[in-house]
N, C-alpha and C positions, 0 to 999 in steps of 0.2 A: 611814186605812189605804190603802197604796197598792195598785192592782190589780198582776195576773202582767206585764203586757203594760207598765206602766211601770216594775217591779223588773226585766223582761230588759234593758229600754232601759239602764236604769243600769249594770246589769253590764256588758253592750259594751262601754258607753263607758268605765267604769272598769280593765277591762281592754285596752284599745285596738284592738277587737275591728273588723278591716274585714267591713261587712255594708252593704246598699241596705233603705232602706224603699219597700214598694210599695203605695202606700195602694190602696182597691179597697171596694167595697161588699161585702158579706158575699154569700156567691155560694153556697155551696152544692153547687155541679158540682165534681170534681176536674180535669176536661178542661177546662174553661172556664179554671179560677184558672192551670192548668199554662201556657198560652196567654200570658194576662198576663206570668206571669214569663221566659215563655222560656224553662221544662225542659220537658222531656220527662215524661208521663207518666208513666214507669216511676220517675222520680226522683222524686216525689212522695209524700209521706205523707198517707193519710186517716186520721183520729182518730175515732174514731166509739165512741159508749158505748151500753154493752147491758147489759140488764136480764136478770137470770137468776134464773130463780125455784127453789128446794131444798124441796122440799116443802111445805107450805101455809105455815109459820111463819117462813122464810129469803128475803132478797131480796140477791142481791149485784148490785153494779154493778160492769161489768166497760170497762176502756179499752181498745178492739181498737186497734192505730196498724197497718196496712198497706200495703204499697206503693199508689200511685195508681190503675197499671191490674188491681189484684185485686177480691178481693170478699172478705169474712170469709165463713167458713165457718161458720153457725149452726150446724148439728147436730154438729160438730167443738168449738167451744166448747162446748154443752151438756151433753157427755159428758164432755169433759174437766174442765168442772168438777161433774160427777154433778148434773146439775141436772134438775130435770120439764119446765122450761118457756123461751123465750128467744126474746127481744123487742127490738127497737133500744128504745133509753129516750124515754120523752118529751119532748119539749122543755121543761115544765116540773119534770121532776122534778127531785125535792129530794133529797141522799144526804149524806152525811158518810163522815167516814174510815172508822170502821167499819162502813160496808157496802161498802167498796171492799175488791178484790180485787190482791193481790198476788202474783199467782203468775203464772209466763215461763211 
């Protein structure tokens, strides 16, 4: 099974898509990585996954994607998804598609 990160390379290239690879250690900062590439912080996307908890028996996991120099608004996500409780997710949590959340 191929991973995400070798099915996008494929598409590029089968679409003849101009793109630079910037290879780099996994970093963490959005100001740091923005640096490397040469945008501008504001041009940037942070992907960041949150765990939101709906009363004792519901767990969704939610994908915030944000501009670089923002912040996700916790208690603005937890309301809008009527949630009790809301956490960045763990590094090793485990989800599948149905506890993902699909709502803009």
């Amino acid at each position: 099974m191929e991973d995400a990160y070798t099915r996008l390379i494929a598409l590029l290239d089968q679409h003849r898509a101009h793109y630079r690879l910037i290879d780099h250690e996994p970093e963490g900062r959005t100001e740091l990585v923005s640096a490397m590439r040469g945008n501008a912080l504001s041009q940037a996307a942070k992907c960041i996954i949150l765990m939101v908890k709906i009363g004792k028996k519901v767990t969704k996991y939610i994908l915030a994607v944000v501009p670089g120099d923002t912040q996700v608004d916790l208690p603005a996500v937890k309301a809008f998804m009527q949630g009790t409780y809301i956490a960045f997710a763990s590094p090793g949590a485990r989800f599948d598609r149905r506890s993902l959340s699909a709502r803009k």
